[in-house]
N, C-alpha and C positions, 0 to 999 in steps of 0.2 A: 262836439266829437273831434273835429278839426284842430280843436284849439287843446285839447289836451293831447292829441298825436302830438303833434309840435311841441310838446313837453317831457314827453316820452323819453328816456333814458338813453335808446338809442339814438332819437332823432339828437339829443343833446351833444351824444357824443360824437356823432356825425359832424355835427356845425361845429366843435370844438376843434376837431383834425382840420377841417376847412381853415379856420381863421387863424390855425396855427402855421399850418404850409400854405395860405396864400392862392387855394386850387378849391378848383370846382368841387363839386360832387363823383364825379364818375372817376376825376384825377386820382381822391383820397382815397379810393377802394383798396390797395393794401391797407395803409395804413389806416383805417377804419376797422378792418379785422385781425391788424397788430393789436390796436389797444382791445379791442373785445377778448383776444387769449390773455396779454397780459391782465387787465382785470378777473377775470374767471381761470386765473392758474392760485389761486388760493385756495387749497384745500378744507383747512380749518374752519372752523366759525370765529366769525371776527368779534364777536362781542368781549365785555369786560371778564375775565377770567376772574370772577369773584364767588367765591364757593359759599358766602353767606346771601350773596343775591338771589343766586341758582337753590338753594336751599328753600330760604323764603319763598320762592316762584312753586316747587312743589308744595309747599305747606298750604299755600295760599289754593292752586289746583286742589289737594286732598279736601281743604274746606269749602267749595263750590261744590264738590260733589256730596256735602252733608257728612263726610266718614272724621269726623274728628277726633275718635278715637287714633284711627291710623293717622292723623294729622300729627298726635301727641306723643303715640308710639315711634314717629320716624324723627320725632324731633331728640328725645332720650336715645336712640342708636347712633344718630349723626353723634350726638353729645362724645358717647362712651368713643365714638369710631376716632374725633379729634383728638382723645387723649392716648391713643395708642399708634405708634408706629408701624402700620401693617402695610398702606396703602403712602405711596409719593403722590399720585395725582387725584385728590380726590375730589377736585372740581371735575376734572375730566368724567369719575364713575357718576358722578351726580347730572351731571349736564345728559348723558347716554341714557341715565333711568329718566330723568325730562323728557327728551324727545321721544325714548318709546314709550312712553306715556301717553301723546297725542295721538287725538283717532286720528291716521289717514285720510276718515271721508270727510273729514273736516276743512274748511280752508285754511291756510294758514297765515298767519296777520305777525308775522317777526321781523317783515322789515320795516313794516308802518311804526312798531312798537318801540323799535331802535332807533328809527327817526332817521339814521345814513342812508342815502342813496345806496351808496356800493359796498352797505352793513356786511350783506352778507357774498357770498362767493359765488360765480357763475356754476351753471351745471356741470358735472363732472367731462360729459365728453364737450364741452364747448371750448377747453383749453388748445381741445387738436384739432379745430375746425379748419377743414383745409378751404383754401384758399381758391374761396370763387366770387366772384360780383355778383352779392347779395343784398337786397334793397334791407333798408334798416330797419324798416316796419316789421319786416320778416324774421327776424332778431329774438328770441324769448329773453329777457334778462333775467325780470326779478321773479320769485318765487312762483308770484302768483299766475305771474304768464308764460311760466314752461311748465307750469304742475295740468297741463290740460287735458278734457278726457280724451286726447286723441289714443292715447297707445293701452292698447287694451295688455299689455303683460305688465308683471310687477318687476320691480326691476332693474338695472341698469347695467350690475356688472357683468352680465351674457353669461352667467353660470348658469341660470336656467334656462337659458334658451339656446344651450348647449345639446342638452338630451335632446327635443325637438329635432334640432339642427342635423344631430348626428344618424339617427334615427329614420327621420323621414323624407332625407333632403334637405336644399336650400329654401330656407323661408321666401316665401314668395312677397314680390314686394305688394303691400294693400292697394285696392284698384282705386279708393281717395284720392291716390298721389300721385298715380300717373296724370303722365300731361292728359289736361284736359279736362281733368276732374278737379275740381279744390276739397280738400278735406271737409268734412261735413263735422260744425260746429256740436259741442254738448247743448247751448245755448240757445240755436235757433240757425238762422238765417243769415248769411254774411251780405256785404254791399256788394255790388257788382265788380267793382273797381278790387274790393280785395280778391275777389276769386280771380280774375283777370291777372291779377300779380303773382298767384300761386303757380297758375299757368302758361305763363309768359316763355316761349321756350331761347336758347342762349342768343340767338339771332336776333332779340328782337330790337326794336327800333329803342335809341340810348331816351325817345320821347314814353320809355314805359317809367323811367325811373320815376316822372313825376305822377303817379298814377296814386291813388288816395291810399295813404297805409289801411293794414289790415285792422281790424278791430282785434282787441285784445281776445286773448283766449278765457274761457271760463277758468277760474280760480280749481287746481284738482291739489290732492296730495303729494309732498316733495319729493317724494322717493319716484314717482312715476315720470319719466322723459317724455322729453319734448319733441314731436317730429318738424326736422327744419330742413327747408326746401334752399341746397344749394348745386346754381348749376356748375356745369366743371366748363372750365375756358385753357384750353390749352396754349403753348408756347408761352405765357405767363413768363416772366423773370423775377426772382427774387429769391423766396423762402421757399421750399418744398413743400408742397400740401401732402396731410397725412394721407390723401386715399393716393398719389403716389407712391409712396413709402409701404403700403398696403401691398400694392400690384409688384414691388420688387421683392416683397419680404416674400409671397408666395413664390417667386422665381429662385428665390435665396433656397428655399424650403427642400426644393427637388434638386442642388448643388449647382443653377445655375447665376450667372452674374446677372444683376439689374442694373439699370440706366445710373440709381444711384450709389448701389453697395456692391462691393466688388470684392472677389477673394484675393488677399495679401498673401502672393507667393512667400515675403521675409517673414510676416509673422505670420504664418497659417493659420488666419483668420478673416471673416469677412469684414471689413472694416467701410463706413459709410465715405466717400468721396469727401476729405478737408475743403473744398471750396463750393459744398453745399451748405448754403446759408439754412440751420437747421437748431432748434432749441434744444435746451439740454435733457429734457425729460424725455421728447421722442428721438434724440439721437440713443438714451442709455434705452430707451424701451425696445429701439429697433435692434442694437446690438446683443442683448440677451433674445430677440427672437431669431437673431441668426444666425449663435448658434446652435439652433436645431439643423442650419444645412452644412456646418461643418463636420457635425454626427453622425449626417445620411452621405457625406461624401468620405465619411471613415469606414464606415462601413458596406458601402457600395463598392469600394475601392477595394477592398478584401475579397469580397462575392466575384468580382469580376476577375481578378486577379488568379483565384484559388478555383471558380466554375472551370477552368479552361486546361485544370492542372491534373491530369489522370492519375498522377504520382499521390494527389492527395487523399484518394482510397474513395470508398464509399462511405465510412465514417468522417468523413472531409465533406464531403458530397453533399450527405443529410444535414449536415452544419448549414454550409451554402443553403439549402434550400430554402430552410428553416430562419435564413435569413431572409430570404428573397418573400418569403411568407411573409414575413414580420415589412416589411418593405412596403409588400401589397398593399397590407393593408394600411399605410404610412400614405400611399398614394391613394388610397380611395380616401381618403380626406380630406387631401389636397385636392382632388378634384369636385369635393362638395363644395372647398372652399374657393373654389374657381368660377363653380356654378352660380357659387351667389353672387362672385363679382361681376359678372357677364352678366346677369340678371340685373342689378345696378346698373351697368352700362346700357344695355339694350333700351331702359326707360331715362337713360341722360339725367338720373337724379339720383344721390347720395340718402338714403333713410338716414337720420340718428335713430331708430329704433336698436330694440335688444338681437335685431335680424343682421343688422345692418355691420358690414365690416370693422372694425378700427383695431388700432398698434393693443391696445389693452383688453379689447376681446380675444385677441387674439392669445396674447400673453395667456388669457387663462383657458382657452380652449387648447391651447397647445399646452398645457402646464404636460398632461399624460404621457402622449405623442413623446414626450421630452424625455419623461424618465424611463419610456422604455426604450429609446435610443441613446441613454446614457449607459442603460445596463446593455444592450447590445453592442456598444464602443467600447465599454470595459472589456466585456466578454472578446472581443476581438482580438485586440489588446494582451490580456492575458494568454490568449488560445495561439497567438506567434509560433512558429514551428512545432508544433503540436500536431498530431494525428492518431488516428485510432481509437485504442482504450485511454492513451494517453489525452486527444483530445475530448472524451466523456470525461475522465476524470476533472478536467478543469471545468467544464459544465457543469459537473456535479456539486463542484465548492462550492459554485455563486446560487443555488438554490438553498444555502446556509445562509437565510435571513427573517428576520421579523417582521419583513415586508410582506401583505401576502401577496398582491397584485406582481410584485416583483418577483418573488417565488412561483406562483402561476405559471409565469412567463418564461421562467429558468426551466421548470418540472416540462413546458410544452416543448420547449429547445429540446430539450434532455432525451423525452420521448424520439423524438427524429432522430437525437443524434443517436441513440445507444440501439433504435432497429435494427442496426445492419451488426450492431455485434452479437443480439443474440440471437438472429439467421445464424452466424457463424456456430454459436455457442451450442444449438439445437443442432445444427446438421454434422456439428459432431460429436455429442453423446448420443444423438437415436442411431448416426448411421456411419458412426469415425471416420467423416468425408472432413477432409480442411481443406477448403478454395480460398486461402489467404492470400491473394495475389500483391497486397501491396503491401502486407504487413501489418495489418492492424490488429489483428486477433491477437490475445497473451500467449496461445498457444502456439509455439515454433517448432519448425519442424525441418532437418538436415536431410536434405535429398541423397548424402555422402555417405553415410551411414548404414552398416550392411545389416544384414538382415538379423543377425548374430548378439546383434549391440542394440536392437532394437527402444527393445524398452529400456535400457541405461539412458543414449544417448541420441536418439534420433528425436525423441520430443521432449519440449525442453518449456519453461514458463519463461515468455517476457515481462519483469514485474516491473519495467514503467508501462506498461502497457496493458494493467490488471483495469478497471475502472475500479474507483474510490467506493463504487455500493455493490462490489462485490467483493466479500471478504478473502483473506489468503486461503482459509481452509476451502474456502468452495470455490478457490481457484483450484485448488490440487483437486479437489474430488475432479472436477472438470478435466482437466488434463489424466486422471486415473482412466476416464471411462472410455472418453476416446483411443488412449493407449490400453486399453487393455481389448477395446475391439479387434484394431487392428493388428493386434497381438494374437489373438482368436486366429484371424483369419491369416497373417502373412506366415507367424513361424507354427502355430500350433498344427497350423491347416484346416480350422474346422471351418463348415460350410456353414453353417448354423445361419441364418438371417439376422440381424441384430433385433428385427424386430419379434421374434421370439424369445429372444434375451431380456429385452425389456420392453414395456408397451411405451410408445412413443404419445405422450402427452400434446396436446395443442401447442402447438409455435407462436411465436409473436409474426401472426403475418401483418399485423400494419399497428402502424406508431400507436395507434388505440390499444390495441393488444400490450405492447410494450410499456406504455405509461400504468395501463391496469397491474402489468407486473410488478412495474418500478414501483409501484404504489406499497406492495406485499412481499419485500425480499423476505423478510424473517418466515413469512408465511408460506404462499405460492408457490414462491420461486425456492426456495430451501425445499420444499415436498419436493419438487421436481428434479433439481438437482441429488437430492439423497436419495430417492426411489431408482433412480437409475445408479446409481453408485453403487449400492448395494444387490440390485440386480446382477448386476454384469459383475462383479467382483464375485459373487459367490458363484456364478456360472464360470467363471475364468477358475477360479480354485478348484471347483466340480472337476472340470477337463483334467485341472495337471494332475489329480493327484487319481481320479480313472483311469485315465490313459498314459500317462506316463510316470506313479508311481512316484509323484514326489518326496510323500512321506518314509517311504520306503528305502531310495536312495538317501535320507539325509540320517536314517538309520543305519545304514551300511557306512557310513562316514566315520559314526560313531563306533561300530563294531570292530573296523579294520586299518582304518586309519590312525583314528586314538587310542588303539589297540584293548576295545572295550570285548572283544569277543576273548577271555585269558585263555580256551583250552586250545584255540586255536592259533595264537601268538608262540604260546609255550611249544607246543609237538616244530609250528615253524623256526621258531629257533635249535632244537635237538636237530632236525634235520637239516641247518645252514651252518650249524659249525665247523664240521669240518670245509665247508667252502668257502667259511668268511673269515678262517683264520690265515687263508691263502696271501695271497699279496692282491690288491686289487686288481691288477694287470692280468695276473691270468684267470683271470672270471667271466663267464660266459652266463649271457641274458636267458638262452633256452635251456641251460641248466637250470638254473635257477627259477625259472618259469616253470617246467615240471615238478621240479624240488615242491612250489608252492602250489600247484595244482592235488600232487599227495597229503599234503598237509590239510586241505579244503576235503578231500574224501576220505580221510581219518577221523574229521574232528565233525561237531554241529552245525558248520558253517556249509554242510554239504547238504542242507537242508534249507537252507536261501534259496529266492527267488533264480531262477535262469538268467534271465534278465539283468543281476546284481553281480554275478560269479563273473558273469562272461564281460565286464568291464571288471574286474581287477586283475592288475597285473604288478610286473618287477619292473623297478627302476633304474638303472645305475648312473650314482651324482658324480658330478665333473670329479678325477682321479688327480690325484696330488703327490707327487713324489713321499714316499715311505706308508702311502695309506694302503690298509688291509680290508677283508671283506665288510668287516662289520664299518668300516668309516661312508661308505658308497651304496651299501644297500640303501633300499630302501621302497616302498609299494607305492604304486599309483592305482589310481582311480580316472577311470574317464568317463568322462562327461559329452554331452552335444545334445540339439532341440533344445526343447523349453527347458529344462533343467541348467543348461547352462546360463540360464539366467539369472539362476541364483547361486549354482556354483560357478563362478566368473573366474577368468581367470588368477587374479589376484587372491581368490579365495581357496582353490589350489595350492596356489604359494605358500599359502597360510597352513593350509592343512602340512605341506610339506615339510615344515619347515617344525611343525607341531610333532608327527613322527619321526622326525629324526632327531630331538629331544628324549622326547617318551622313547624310540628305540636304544637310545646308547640308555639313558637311565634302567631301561629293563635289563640291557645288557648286562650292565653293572650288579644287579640282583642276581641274573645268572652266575657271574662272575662268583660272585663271596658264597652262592649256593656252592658252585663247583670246592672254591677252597674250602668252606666247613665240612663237605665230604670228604677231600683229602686229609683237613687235621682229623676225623673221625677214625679214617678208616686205617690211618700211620699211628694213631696214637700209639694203640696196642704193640705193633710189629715193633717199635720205636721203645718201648720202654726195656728192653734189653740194653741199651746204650746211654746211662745217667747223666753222661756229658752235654749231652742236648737237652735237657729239661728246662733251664732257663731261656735258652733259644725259642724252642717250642713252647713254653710259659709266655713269650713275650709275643709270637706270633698270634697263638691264640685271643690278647689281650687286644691287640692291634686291630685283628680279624674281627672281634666283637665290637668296637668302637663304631668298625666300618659299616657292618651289619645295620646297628642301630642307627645311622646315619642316614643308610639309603633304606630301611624302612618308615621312618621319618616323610622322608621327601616322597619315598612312593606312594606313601597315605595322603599326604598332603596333596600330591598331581593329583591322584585318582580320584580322593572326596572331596576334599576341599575346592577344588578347580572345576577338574574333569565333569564331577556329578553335579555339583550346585549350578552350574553353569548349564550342562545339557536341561537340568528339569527346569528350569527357566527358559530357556529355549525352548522346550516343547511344549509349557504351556501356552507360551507368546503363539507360537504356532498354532495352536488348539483354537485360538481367541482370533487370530487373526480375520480382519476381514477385508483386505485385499494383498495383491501378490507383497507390496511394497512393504507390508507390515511383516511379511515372513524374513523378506531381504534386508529390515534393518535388522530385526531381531536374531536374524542367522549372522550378519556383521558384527554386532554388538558380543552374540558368543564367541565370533572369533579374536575379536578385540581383545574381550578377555581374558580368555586363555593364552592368548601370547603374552600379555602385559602380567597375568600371574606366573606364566612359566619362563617367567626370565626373560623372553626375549624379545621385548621392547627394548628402544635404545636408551631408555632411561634406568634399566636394570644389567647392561651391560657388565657394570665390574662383578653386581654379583653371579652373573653366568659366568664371567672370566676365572672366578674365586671354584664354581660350582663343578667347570672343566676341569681345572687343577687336580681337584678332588678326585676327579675319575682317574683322572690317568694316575693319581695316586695307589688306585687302586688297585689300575691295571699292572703298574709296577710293582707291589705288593706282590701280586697272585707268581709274577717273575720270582721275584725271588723267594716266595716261601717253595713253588717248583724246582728250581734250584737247591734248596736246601734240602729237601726231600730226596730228591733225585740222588744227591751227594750220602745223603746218610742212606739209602733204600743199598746205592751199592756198596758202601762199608759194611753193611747189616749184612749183606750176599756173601761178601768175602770173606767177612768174621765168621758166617755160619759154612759156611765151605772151606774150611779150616779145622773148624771143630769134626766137622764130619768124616771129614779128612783123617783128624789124629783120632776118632774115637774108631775108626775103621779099621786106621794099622794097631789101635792097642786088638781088634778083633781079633785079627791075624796072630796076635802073639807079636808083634813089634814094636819097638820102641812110635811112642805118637809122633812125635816130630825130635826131628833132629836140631841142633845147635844151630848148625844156620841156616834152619827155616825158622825156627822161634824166634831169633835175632831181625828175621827178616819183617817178622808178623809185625815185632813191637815196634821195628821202623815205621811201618805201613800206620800205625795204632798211631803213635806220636805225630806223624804228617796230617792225620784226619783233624789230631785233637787241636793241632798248629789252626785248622782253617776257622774252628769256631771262633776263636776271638773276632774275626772276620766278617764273618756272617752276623755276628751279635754286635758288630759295629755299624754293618750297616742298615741290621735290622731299627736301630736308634736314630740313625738317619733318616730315615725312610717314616718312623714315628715322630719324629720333629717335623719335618716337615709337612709331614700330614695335619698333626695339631696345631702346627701353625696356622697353616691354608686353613682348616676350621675357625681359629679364632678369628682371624680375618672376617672371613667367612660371616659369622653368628654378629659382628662389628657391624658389619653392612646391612643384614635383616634387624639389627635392634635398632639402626638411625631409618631405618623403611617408609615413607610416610603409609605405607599400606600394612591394615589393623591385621591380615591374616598371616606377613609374613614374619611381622612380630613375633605374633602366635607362637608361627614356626621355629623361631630364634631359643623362644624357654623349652620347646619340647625338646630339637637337639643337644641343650645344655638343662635337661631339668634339676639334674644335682649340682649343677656349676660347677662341674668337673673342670672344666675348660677356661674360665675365669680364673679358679683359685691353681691351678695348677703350672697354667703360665712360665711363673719364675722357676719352677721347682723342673720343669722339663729345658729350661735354661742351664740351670746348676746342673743337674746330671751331665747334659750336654757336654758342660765343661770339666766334668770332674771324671769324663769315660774312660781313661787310661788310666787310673788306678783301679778303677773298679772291675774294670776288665783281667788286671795283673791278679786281686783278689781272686776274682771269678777263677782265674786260669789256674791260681795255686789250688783254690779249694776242688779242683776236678783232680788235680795231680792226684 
């Protein structure tokens, strides 16, 4: 037995370090466990990479076990597999289906069969054995004597005895291998002298080393480790022992500096000490586990930074915390994994067990720990001056993964973070309370803003500030409800409870609540959001149009303003004539205020609400040197409470600005009604006098142009505009279901009615064109009065002449004498002198009117708008106005002969 210890592998390699440095036994002890890593840092198998030996080796397997059909079948697959390029190493797939081939409870006999001493490669954790004075006997090398049944798990790489670990604690170390105890052989019985060397503790006297090696271990399967008894001897010089390396990497872990690795201010990294003598495999293994503490010190560094910041909101807050969570439990691992090492220390012995610490257990027990402190340092990262909705939303992205453990972990963040927005989100649709003190909610709200302006401008959406899984639309519903409570309550005045408005649903009181939402936005969260939106919006419509009659006023708008009520427009104008043809200047607001109060109890309008009468009134607009009543008139309407919310001040303007359009246009209708009364009712008295027929011929021609012009446009305002536009407006109105949809839809009407009635700025020329016009008109009605006036009293004097001479022939007297006849025919010839006059400038007055038309009709046929087109073929439907052009040119120019004609043929 003796005599093969002393042959033994280690004892070899022992006396070979001896005879090479010149030194005893207890001298060699590093360098006794230099060459043992160096030999067992070969991962591989060192055998001949030959893929027909390894093949053979199965073949030969499958025909000990009698299957040689499968013997035959594997040999025609290898065949077909050689001829196809599927596979680069496929000695490698063949050698892996070899090995797991072999039973485990088998021994195994590969390096006898290899014949090499150091065939094959040390056990995996033997390359990081740290560095203790360990007798050689103690040593497992070759296969057969680390495969022993000491360790009852299967195993090595600490993946499974992970769960364990985590789960129930630190594994406790087996009471075999405390001092005192020698492990208890599969085999039997060990010698005295080897249990004595198990248990030998670090003090002992240097006369242990010569104590009789241990007997070898019973032959177990490769995969199972070996437990090796090394003591730790401190102040040591040289190379680092891994379970040093171990006790720093846990200091690393929680962002503190170790004996050996230390955090690099320049490169903000933990980096191992350069003048630690330290191998390349556990220098790279120790730097990827450290770092895990440059990630808890990126993210600690934030939590402590932002814990202490009240500016950061409560959405800040639940961030932090939900860090500090995730932390927690970062440190309740580190403190298992502390346990275990204090548990090692306390019994002065290192396990190689799957319990037992090392750089590569660790590597994979940390693998998790790591990605979710990677997604926590991104998220960090990302979340940089961020708060509120804005910092959920960034939350919200990083839960857009494939990952699900990583998603988990975003959706449990998310939950904490997004609590405190919808406390906010709840306590103001049930009860339009906003305590946004630091500004996180999207809901913003102007303390500045008077009570008048309310629902315009006092709350307002922050849309960086929405979170990303709540859509736009049920951001505004959200900002609807609340605004329309406190609408309710501040300018309506109703007392009404919100919670009779709408029943107030469960809140998210804790993160549980909130994740089950987050879970069901399309669902849950949309019912609850829309039931109250709809609640409180039809109770908000209820009120205005109960108690303060909105729909009623936006009919009064219609009847008086765009002057849709005609019986009562018409009698108002008969009764403003004579005060609006005054000069603007001497015009008084309470005439004219009684004038229109008579007009209101004449007509149907005297059958309106009280309510409606008693807000309208007379306006008079800023006065302008040479302006007359009709330039200044003009009606208001007033407004205030909830109704000025929709009619605003700008939409006032609007309307103003609409009547006093529609009122000069009606004018203008007045206008050519008054003169086709005149040409009617002078025709008759007037056909006494022949010399006027062409005059009066061309008046009337003129007069009908105009007629058909401004009937035209008045069909056009009143149907085309006026009507298609209010019954659109009232159905929007009808449909509507909250205030906001009344107030675009009442915008929207006014939009368009100013943009079809010219008075947008993009239809300017043709209003300038459309002016022209009138006052064409109004000058017109000048001079056909004028011309009337003039012949009414030549008509007077010719017939008080006659009456005259037919009185003295009564008498028996001569009718007239010589020089009153002489006189007549003077008076006769001076009258007949003015018509050329009048028929010149009645031609004036017609050019230039046709021109301003064609103008005119030019600017609606280039219109990008399809109605006012329209309107262009109706006022020229026979292209009167087209082909006649040149031909009102030529007359133009050829007037004074035609005139001379005209004048001979009256002679």
């Amino acid at each position: 037995m003796a005599t093969l210890d002393q042959k033994s592998p280690n004892v070899l390699l022992q006396s070979l370090c001896c005879r090479i440095t010149g030194k005893s036994e207890a001298e060699v002890a590093h360098q006794f466990q230099y060459a043992v890593r160096v030999i067992g840092s070969n991962y591989a198998p060192t055998i001949e990479r030959d893929e027909f030996l390894v093949s053979e080796k199965i073949k030969k397997e499958l025909l000990k076990q009698r299957r040689e059909a499968d013997a035959a079948l594997f040999s025609e697959l290898h065949r077909k597999l050689q001829t196809q390029a599927v596979l680069k190493h496929r000695w490698s797939v063949l050698y892996l289906l070899l090995s797991l081939s072999e039973d485990p409870r088998k021994p195994s006999s590969r390096v006898g069969n290899y014949g090499a001493l150091f065939a094959q490669a040390l056990p995996r954790d033997a390359h990081s054995t740290p560095f203790y004075c360990t007798r050689p006997q103690s040593l497992a090398l070759g296969y057969g004597e680390r495969s022993g049944g000491l360790s009852a798990s299967v195993g090595t790489s600490g993946i499974s005895s992970l769960g364990v670990y985590t789960l129930n604690g630190p594994t406790p170390t087996p009471q075999s291998l405390l001092a005192g105890q020698p492990p208890q052989s599969a085999g039997g019985g060990q010698p005295l002298g080897s249990r004595l060397a198990w248990a030998l503790p670090v003090s002992s006297s240097p006369s242990s080393a010569l104590a009789p090696p241990s007997a070898r271990l019973p032959l177990g399967p490769p995969a199972l480790s070996t437990r090796v008894l090394r003591p730790r001897r401190d102040g040591d010089t040289g190379e680092v022992s891994e379970a040093a390396l171990v006790r720093d990497i846990l200091y690393v872990f929680q962002g503190i500096d170790g004996k050996f690795i230390k955090m690099s201010a320049q490169e903000n990294c933990y980096k191992i000490d350069s003048k630690v003598v330290l191998c390349k495999s556990l220098r790279d293994t120790s730097s990827r586990l450290a770092e895990l503490g440059w990630l808890h010190n990126k993210v600690r560094k934030y939590t402590d930074a932002r814990s202490l910041d009240r500016a950061f909101g409560l959405v800040g807050q639940s961030f932090c915390a939900s860090l500090h969570q995730e932390l927690k439990e970062y440190y309740r691992l580190l403190s298992v994994l502390h346990s275990q090492l204090q548990v090692e220390d306390e019994h002065g012995v290192t396990v190689c067990t799957e319990s037992s610490l090392t750089l590569r257990r660790l590597l994979v027990w940390m693998y998790d720990p790591k990605v979710r402190l990677k997604t926590l340092a991104a998220l960090v990262d990302f979340c940089q001056g961020r708060k509120g909705g804005e910092l959920a939303s960034a939350v919200h992205a990083y839960g857009k993964t494939g990952d699900p453990q990583m998603r988990a972990l975003v959706q449990h963040i998310l939950s904490l973070v997004s609590h405190p927005i919808l406390n906010f989100l709840y306590r103001w649709i049930y009860d339009g309370e906003l305590e946004d003190t630091y500004h996180e909610f999207f809901v913003a709200s102007d303390p500045n803003v008077k009570t008048d302006r309310l629902w315009h401008d006092k709350y307002s959406l922050r849309k960086s500030m929405i979170p990303s899984f709540i859509t736009m639309d049920q951001a505004r519903k959200v900002l609807l409800i609340g605004k329309s409570i406190n609408f309710l309550h501040q300018v309506c005045h109703d007392r009404t409870p919100p919670g009779k408005i709408t029943s107030a649903s469960k809140s998210a009181d804790t993160p549980k609540d909130a994740a089950e939402l987050l879970s069901d936005l399309e669902g849950a969260f949309q019912e609850k959001i829309d039931a109250a939106y709809f609640d409180t919006s039809k109770y908000l419509l209820d009120v205005l149009n109960r108690n303060y009659l909105l729909l009623e006023h936006l009919q009064a708008m219609r009847r008086y303003l765009l002057l849709g009520q005609g019986d009562f427009i018409r009698h108002l104008m008969d009764l403003l004539k004579p005060e609006l043809v005054r000069p603007a200047t001497t015009l008084y607001q309470h005439n004219l205020t009684g004038i229109l109060e008579t007009a209101v109890r004449a007509t149907n309008a005297q059958f309106d609400n009280a309510e409606i009468l008693k807000r309208l009134d007379v306006r008079l607009l800023e006065v302008s040197p040479g302006d007359t009543g009709w330039d200044v008139f003009s009606l208001d309407y007033h407004v205030d409470g909830p109704i000025a919310t929709v009619f605003t001040r700008e939409c006032m303007g609007h309307y103003l600005r609409v009547f006093n359009f529609l009122w000069r246009a009606k004018r203008m209708e007045y206008t050519l009604t008054d003169i086709w009364k005149g040409q009617m009712c002078n025709a008759k008295l007037l056909k006494t006098m022949p010399e006027l027929s062409g005059v009066l011929h061309q008046c009337h021609i003129l007069a009908s142009e105009m007629v058909h012009f401004i009937h035209q446009m008045q069909y056009y305002i009143t149907f085309e505009v006026l009507e298609c536009s209010w019954d659109e407006l009232w159905n929007k109105v009808q449909q509507a279901q909250d205030l906001d949809h009344i107030i675009a839809a009442h915008d929207v009407f006014l939009d368009t009615i100013i943009s079809r009635c010219l008075l947008d700025n993009n239809s300017r020329s043709l209003l300038n064109q459309l002016r022209a016009i009138f006052d064409q008109i109004i000058e017109f009605q000048s001079a056909q009065d004028s011309l009337y006036r003039s012949a009414l009293e030549e008509l007077t004097l010719r017939l008080q002449y006659e009456e005259k001479k037919q009185q003295r022939e009564e008498e028996g007297q001569w009718g007239v004498t010589a020089e009153q006849e002489a006189e007549e025919k003077k008076r006769i010839q001076e009258f007949q002198e003015t018509i050329p006059k009048m028929r010149s400038q009645l031609r004036i007055l017609t050019h230039f009117y046709q021109s301003i038309v064609q103008q005119f009709l030019v600017l609606l046929m280039t219109s990008p708008d399809e109605s006012l087109r329209f309107l262009s073929f109706r006022l020229d439907f026979n292209e009167h106005y087209r082909y006649t052009a040149q031909k009102i040119l030529n007359s133009f120019s050829t007037g004074p002969n035609l005139t001379h004609h005209d004048e001979h043929k009256c002679m």
